[in-house]
DRENNU-510937 format. One line per field, with one value per residue (C-alpha): chain; x, y, z; residue number from 1. Coordinates in steps of 0.25 Angstrom, whole numbers. Layout:
chain: A|...
x: X|...
y: Y|...
z: Z|...
resi: NUM|...
This chain:
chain: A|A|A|A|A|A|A|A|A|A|A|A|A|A|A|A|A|A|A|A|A|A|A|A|A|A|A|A|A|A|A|A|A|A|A|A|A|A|A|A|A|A|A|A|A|A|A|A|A|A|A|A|A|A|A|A|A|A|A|A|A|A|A|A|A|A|A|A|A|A|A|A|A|A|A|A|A|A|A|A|A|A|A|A|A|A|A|A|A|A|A|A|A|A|A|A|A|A|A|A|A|A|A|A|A|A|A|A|A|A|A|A|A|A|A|A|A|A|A|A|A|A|A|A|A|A|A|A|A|A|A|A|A|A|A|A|A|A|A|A|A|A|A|A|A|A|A|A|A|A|A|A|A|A|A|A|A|A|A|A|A|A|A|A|A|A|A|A|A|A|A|A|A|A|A|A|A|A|A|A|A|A|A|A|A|A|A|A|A|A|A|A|A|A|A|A|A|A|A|A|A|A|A|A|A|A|A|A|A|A|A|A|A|A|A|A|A|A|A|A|A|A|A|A|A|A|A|A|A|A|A|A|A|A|A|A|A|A|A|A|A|A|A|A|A|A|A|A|A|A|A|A|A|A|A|A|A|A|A|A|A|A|A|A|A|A|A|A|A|A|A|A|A|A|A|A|A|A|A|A|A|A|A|A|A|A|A|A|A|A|A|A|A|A|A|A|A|A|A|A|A|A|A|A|A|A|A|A|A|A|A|A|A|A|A|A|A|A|A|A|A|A|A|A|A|A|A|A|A|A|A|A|A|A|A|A|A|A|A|A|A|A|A|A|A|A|A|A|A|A|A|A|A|A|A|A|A|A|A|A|A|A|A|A|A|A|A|A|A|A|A|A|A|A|A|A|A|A|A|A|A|A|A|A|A|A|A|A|A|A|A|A|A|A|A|A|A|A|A|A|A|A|A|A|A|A|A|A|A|A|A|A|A|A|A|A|A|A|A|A|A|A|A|A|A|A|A|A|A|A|A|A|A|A|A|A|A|A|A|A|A|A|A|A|A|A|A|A|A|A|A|A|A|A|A|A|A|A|A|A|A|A|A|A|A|A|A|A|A|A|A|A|A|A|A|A|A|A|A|A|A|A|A|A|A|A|A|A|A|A|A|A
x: 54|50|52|69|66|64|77|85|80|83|97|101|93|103|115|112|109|123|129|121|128|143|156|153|140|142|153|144|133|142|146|133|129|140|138|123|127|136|126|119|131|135|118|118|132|135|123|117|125|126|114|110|115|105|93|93|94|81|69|75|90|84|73|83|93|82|80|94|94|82|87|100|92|84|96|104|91|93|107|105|95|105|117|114|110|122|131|125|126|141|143|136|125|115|111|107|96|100|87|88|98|89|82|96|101|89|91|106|102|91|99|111|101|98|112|114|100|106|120|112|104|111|122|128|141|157|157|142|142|152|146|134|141|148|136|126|132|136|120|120|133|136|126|130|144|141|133|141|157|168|170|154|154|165|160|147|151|160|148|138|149|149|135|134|146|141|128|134|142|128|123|133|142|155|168|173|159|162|176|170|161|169|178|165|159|172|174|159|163|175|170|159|169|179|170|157|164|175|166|156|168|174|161|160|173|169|157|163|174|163|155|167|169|156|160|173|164|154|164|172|159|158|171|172|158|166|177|168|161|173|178|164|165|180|173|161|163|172|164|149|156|160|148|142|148|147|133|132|140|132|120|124|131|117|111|118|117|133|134|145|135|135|150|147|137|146|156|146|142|156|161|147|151|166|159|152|163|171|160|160|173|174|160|166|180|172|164|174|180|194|196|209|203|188|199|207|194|187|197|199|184|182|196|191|176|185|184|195|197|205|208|214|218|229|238|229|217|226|232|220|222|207|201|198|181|182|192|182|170|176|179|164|162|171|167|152|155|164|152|144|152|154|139|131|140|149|161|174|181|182|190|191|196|200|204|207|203|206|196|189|191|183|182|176|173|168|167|161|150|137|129|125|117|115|129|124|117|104|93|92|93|109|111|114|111|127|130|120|127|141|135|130|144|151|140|144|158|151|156|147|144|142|139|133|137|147|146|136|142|131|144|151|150|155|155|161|163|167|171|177|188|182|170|161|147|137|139|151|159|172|179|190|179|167|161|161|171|187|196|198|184|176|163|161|166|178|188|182|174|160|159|146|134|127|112|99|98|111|108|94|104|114|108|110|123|132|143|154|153|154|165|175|172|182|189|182|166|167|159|155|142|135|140|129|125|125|141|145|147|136|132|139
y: -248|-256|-245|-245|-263|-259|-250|-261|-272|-263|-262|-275|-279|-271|-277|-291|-286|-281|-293|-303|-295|-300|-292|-286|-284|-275|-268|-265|-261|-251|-246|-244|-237|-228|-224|-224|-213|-205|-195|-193|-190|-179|-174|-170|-165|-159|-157|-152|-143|-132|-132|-128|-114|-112|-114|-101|-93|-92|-101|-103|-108|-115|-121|-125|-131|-140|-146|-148|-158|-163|-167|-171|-181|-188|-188|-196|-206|-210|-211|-221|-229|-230|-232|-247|-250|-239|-250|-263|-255|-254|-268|-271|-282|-272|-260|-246|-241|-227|-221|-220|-210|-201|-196|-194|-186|-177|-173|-171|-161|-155|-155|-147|-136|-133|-132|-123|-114|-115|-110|-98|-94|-99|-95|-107|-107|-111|-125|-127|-126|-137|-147|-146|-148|-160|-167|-164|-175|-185|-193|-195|-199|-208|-220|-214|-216|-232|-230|-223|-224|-216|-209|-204|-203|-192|-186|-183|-179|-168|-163|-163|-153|-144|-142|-139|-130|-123|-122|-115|-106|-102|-97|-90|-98|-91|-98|-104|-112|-116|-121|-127|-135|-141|-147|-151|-156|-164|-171|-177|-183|-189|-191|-201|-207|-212|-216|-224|-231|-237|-240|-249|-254|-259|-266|-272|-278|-282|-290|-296|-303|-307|-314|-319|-326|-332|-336|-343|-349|-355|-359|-366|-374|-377|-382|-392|-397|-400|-406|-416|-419|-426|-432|-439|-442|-447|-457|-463|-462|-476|-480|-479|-483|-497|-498|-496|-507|-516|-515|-518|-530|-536|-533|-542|-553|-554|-556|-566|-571|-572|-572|-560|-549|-550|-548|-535|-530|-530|-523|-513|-513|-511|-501|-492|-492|-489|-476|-473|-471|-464|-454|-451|-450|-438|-432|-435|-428|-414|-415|-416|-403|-401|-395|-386|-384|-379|-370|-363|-361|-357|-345|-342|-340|-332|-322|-319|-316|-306|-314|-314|-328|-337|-351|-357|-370|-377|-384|-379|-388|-398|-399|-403|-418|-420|-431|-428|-430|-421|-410|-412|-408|-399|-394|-393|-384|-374|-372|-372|-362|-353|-354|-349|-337|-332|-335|-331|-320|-307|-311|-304|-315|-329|-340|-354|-362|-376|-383|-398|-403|-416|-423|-414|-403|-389|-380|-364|-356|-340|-328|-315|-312|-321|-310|-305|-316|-333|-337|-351|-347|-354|-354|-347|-360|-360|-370|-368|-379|-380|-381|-390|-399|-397|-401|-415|-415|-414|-422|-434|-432|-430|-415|-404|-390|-376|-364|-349|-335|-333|-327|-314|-310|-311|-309|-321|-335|-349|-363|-373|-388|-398|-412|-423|-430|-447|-444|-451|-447|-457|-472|-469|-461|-456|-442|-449|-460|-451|-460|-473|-478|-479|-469|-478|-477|-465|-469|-479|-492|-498|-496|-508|-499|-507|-508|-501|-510|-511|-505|-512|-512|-518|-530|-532|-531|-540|-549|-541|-539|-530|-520|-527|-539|-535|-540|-535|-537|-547|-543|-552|-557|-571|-581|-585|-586|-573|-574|-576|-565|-576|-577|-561|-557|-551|-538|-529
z: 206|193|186|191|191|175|174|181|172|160|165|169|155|148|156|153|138|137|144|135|122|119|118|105|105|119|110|98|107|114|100|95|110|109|95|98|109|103|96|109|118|108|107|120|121|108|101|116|123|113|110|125|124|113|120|126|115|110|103|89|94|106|94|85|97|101|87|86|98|94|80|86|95|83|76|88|88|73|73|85|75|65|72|71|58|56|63|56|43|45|49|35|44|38|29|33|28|23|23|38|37|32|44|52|39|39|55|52|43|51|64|54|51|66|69|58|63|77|73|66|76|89|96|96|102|95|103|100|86|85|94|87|73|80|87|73|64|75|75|61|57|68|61|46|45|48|35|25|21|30|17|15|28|27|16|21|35|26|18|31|36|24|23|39|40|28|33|46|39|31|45|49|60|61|53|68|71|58|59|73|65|54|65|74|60|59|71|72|57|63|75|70|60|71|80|73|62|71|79|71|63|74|79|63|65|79|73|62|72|80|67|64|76|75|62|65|76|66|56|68|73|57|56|70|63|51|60|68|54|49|59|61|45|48|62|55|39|39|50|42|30|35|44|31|22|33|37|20|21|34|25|13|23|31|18|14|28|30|46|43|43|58|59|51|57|69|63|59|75|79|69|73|87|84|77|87|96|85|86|100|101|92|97|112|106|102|113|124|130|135|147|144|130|137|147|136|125|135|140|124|123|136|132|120|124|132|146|154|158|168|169|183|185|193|183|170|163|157|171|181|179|179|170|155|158|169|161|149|158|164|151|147|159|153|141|144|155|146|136|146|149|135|132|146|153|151|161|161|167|168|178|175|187|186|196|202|217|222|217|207|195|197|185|189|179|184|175|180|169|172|177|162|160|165|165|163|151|156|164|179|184|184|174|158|150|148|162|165|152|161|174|167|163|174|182|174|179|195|193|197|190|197|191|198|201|210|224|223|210|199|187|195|188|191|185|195|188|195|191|201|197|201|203|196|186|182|178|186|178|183|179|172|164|164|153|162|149|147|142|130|125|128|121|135|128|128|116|108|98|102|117|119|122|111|110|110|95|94|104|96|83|89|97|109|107|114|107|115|108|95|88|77|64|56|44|36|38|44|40|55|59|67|81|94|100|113|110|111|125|134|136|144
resi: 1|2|3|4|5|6|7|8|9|10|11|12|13|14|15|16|17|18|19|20|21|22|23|24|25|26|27|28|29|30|31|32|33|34|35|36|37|38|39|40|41|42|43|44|45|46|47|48|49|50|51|52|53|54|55|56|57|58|59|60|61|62|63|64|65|66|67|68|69|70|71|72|73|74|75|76|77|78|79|80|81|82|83|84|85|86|87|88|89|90|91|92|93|94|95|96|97|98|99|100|101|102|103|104|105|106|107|108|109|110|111|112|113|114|115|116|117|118|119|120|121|122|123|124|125|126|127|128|129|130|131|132|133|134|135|136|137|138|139|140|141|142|143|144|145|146|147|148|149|150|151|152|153|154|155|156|157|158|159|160|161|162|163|164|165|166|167|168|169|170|171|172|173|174|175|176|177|178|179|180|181|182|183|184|185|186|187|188|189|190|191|192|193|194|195|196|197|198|199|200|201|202|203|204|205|206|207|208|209|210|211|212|213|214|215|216|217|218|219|220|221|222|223|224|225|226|227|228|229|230|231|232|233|234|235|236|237|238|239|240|241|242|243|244|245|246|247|248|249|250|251|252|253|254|255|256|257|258|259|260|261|262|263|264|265|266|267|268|269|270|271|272|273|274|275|276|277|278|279|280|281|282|283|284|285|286|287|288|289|290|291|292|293|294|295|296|297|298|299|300|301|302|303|304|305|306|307|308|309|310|311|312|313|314|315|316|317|318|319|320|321|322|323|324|325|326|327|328|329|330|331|332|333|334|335|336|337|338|339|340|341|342|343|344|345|346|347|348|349|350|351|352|353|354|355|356|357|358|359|360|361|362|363|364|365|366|367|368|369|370|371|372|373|374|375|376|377|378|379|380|381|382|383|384|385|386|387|388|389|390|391|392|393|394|395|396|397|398|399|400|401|402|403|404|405|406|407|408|409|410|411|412|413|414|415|416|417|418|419|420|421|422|423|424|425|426|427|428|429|430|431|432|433|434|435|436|437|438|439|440|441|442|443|444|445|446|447|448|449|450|451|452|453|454|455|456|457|458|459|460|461|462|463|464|465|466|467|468|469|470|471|472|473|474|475|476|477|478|479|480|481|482|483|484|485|486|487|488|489|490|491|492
């Protein structure tokens, strides 16, 4: 029993290894697998069956056959060790070392002069001559012509054929067997030609599309860095320039002790706040998701990871007349969960429902792939650190956050997000105002640029003054006296 418990865990093993590699490396490894098993297919077929025949006809044929498979066997196991290197040499990521050639070559020749002894002294039949003469060069020239030009490919295979044919003519195998080997000869040069260079050029052009990709990935990540480097540049560069040159001028005022240094410092106060809120407001622009936008990257993604996807909704994303925080949310949920599909699992399909009850929006998202490995791309405890990120989400917003297999099916996945519509989160937040602030002001202040209470370091500084009572700087310093703190209006 724990001898077939080992053979099942080997196997499942290998199954969640296959589903753990993507598309291409699956294809590549099922190139290399095939290739890898071509030469044996053809041992025990071609280089095997007319070789039983001989076995009967006395010690020196039945001595030479049995070397013969031998040979063919350790000349099938090196071309399985070079067959990769073979593969990495073609795609230029590495060089071959040559000098490993150099065993294959000497069984080649070897396993050429026991066909020749067996063609001399066994009665080797028309159709077995030829098999042989096909299945001989198959081992060592699958791996070589990834290593050498088609030409000196070519011209080598030709002068390997010569020297065999004449060495069969030299024992005396009738013109027939001859003309059968030329042709036999022939078809395993053009046999290997077609089938091994195709193949791994395909594969080259398959991997370079794929660095590519990543590539164009990395320069786009590069590029939006740029993008939000400029445009932090364009919001605080006037900004820190004038808080700059005012600061200067409150300096030299409160020198001189000119009651106008307050009035600057004020200034300063308000056009630092005004920057602040500049700069959340184009952090909050990157950082928000669009719900139509999440629904239609989302199904780009999926497609061209080639996932069959569908998206169901009543009157569409844009048409669920749901609140912006709750579309936005809800936007999260589909780009995390689509992350999580492409990263975690092997689907074939994925559905996306959205749909709007009376008092509430529900998103489901299902694909049928999560049993290759944890769809939540955490721990066994059912929650990824991203889902559990969304749940915090939609929690603010009193919304909920489901996710499991589905029924008895271990392949079937869903993630359920709910979100009601006037429900409220904490610090009683509504859907439609899920910051507790007016839609005129998303930083939680009114639309005057200092409405914020001001910190404890700014009471101590100020006199504990609050940022509500700052006023606007005039156009040119009075000459007042600095108000009293007493005079500004309370704290909020």
């Amino acid at each position: 029993m724990k001898g077939l418990r080992g053979v099942f865990g080997r196997v499942r093993g290998w199954r969640r290894g296959w589903h753990e590699r993507t598309k291409l490396q699956r294809i590549d490894l099922y190139t290399r697998g095939t290739l890898a098993g071509l030469p044996w297919v053809f041992l025990v077929s071609w280089g095997l069956l007319p070789l039983l025949p001989v076995l009967g006809e006395g010690p020196v044929p039945a001595g030479l056959a049995a070397a013969f498979f031998a040979v063919n066997t350790a000349l099938c196991v090196l071309s399985n060790r070079d067959l990769g290197a073979a593969f990495a040499h073609h795609r230029g990521t590495e060089s071959f070392p040559m000098g490993r050639l150099r065993l294959p070559a000497a069984l080649l020749a070897l396993l050429t002069g026991l066909m020749v002894a067996l063609a001399a002294t066994a009665d080797l039949k028309d159709a077995g001559l030829a098999l042989l003469v096909l299945d001989m060069p198959l081992a060592f020239a699958i791996p070589y012509v990834l290593l050498v030009p088609v030409r000196t490919y070519l011209v080598h295979s030709a002068v390997y054929a010569v020297v065999l044919v004449a060495l069969l003519a030299a024992v005396g195998v009738p013109a027939g067997l001859l003309f059968g080997a030329v042709l036999s000869m022939l078809v395993a040069i053009l046999l290997v030609l077609s089938s091994v260079r195709p193949s791994a050029w395909s594969m080259s052009v398959m991997w370079q599309a794929e660095e590519a990709r990543d590539m164009q990935a990395r320069l786009a990540v590069a590029e939006e860095r740029l993008r939000f480097g400029r445009d932090m540049h364009d919001v605080l560069g006037r900004n820190l320039s004038v808080i700059a040159l005012k600061s200067e001028l409150a300096v030299e005022l409160a020198q001189r002790g000119n009651p106008a240094a307050v009035d600057q410092m004020v200034e300063v106060q308000r056009i630092a706040r005004a920057s602040q809120q500049e700069v959340r407001d184009v952090v909050r622009g990157y950082r928000e998701a669009d719900l139509p936008t999440e629904l239609m990257g989302a199904r780009g993604v999926l497609q061209a990871a080639g996932i069959s996807v569908t998206v169901e909704g009543a009157d569409g994303p844009a048409g669920i007349g749901a609140p912006a925080a709750v579309q936005a949310a809800l936007g999260w949920v589909v780009r995390e969960t689509a992350t999580n599909v492409l990263r975690h699992g092997d689907p074939r399909h994925c559905s996306i429902r959205l749909a709007r009850t009376r008092d509430a929006v529900v998103l489901e998202i299902e694909n049928d792939g999560a049993g290759a490995a944890d769809p939540l791309g955490g721990g066994g405890d059912g929650g990824g650190s991203g889902l559990a990120g969304l749940r915090e989400r939609l929690g603010a917003l009193g919304g909920s956050l489901t996710a499991g297999p589905v029924g008895d099916d271990p392949d079937l996945f869903r993630v359920t997000a709910t979100v009601p519509l006037t429900a409220s989160g904490p610090g009683g937040r509504t859907a439609s105002d899920p910051g507790g602030r007016t839609a005129s002001d998303p930083g939680g202040r009114t639309a005057s640029a200092g409405g914020e209470h001001a910190t404890g370091d700014e009471r101590a500084a100020l006199g504990d003054r609050t940022a509500s009572g700052e006023r606007a700087a005039p156009s040119a310093p009075p000459a007042s006296p600095s108000p009293d703190p007493s005079a500004l209006p309370e704290e909020r």
